[in-house]
C-alpha positions in Angstrom: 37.1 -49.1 -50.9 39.8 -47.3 -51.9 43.6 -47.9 -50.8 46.8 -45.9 -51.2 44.7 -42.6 -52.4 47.6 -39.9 -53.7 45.7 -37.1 -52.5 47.8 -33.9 -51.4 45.7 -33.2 -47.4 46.5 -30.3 -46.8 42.6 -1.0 -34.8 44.8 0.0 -33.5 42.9 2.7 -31.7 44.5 6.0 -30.1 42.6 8.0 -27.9 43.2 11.4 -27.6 42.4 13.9 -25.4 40.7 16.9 -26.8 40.6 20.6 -25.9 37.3 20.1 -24.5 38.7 16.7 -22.4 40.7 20.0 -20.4 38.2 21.7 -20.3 36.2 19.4 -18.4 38.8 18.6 -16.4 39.7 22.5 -15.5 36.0 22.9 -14.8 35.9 26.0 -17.2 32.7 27.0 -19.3 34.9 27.4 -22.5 36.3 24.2 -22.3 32.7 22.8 -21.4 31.6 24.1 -24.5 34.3 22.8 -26.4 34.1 19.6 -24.7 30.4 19.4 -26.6 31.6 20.2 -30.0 34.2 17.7 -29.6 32.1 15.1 -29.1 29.6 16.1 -31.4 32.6 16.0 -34.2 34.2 13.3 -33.2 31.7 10.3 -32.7 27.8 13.0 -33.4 25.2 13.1 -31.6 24.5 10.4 -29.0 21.5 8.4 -31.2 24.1 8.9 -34.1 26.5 7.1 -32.1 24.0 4.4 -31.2 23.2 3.3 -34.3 26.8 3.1 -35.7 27.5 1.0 -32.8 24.5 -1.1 -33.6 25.3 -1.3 -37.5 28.9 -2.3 -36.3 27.8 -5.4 -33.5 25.5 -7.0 -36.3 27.1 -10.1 -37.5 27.5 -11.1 -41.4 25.5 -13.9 -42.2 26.7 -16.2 -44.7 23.9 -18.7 -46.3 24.8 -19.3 -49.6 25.0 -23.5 -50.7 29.1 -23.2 -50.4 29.1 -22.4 -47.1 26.3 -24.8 -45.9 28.3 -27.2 -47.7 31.1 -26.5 -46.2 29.6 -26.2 -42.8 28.4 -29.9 -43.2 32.0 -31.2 -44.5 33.8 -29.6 -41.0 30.5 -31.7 -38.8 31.4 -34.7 -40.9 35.0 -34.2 -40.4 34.3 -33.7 -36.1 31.8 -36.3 -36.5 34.3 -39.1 -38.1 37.1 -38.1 -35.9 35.0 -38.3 -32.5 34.6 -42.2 -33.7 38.2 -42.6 -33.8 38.7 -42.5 -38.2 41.4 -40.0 -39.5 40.0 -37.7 -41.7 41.4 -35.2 -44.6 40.4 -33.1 -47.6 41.7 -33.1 -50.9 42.9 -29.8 -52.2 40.5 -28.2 -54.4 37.3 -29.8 -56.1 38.3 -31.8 -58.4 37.4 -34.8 -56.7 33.8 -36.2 -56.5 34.4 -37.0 -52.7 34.6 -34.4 -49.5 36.3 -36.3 -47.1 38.6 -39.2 -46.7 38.2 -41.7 -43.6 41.5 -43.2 -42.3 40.6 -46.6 -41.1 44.3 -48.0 -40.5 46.0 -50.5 -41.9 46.0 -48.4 -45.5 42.2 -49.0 -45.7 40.2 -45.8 -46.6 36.6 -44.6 -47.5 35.8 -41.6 -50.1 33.1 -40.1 -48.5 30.9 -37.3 -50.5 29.1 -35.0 -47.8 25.3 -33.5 -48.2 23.3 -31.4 -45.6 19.8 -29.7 -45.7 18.3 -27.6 -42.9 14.9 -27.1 -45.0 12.1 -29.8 -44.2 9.4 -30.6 -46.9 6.6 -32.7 -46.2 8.4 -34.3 -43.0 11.8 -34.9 -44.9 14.9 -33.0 -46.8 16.2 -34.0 -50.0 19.8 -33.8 -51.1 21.2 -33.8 -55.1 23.6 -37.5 -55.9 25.1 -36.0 -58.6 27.7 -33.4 -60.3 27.5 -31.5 -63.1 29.6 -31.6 -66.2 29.1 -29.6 -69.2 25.5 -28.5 -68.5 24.6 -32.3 -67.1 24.0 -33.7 -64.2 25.9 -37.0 -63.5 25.1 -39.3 -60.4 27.6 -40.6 -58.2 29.0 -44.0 -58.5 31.3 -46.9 -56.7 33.6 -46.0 -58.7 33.7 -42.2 -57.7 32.5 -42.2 -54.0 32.1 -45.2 -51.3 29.7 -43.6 -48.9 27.1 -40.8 -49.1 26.8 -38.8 -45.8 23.8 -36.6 -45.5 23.1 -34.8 -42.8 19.9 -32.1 -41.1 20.3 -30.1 -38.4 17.6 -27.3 -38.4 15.1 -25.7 -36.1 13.2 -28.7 -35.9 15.4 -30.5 -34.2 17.1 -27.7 -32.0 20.4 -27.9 -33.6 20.9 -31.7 -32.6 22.6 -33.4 -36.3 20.7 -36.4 -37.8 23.4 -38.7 -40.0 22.7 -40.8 -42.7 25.8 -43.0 -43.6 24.4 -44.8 -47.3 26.7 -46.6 -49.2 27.6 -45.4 -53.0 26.0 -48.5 -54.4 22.6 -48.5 -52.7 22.1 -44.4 -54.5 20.9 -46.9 -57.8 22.3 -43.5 -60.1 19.4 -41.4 -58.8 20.1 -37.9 -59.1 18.7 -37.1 -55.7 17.4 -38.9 -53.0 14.4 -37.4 -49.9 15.3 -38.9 -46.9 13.1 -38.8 -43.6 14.0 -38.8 -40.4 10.0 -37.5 -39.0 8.1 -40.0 -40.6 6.2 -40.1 -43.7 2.5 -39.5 -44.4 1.8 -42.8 -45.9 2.0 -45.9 -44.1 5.3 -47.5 -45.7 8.9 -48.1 -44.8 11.3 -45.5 -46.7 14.1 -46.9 -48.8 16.4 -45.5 -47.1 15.5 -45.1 -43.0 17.8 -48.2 -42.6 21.0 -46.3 -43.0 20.4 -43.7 -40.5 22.8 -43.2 -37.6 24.6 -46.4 -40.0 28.1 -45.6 -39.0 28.9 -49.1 -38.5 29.0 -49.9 -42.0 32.6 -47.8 -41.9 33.8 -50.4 -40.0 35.5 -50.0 -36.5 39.2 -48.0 -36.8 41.8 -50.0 -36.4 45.6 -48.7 -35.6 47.3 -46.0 -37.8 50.9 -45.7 -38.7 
């Protein structure tokens, strides 16, 4: 646990009438005429048009490991908060936790986030450790309190599976394969008793 953290938490579009827009209006076979070449200047031909349209609608998708990671910090964050904890980030990344859980009464958890959306043999694996000068390093009690590691994928229709594991119980492994589906073998894994574990946070108390 760690108390009294000094963390900083912190077109415009005119639309003019053309020549050909009056001569529409005017019912003239000039203006008709220009009304066409209008059209086909300002916006081209009508399949032209379509496409541009299309190309514009399409969303940007983002799926590069920053962005899932900080997708899975902002769930953790809703998550936390939901279940009554105040939460905030530290500025930058120069700590090796995500999120901070307010529990009251100056009591606090450093929380280090993970999230996979990529199943391999009925479970997803997610890295323990940072890297430092071309090493990897794992997390420790001294650094983090909890691991939270989280999938939510196709599998399971968008619905999040938690796992709430405390820093000591990681044993300095680099990365851990958790699995929520089962396993082929007929054995217990090592860590199945930590999923949905939000209890070991402890329930919040009063703030302020």
């Amino acid at each position: 646990m760690a108390q009294g953290l000094g963390w900083p938490c912190a077109f415009f579009f005119n639309r003019d009438r053309s020549a050909g827009t009056m001569g529409r209006l005017s019912g003239s076979g000039a203006g008709r005429g220009d009304a066409k070449r209008g059209e086909s200047f300002q916006g081209g031909t009508k399949p032209a048009r379509a496409a541009q349209k299309k190309r514009r609608v399409a969303p940007e998708v983002r799926n590069t490991t920053k962005h899932q990671g900080d997708v899975s910090e902002m769930q953790f964050m809703i998550e936390a908060s939901n279940r009554g904890f105040g939460v905030a980030k530290p500025i930058g990344d120069n700590e090796r936790y995500d999120v901070v859980l307010d529990r009251g009464r100056r009591r606090f958890w450093r929380v280090q986030v993970k999230g996979s959306g990529v199943v391999h043999q009925n479970g997803f694996s997610v890295r323990t450790c940072w890297r430092t000068s071309g090493k990897r390093m794992p997390y420790t009690p001294k650094q983090i309190d909890f691991l939270a590691a989280v999938f939510s994928g196709q599998r399971t229709h968008g619905r999040q599976i938690w796992y709430v594991i405390p820093a000591p119980a990681l044993g300095g492994r680099l990365g851990i394969t958790l699995y929520p589906f089962g396993t082929r073998e007929d054995r217990h894994p090592q860590f199945e008793k930590y999923r949905e574990a939000w209890k070991l946070l402890g329930q919040p108390g009063p703030r302020g």
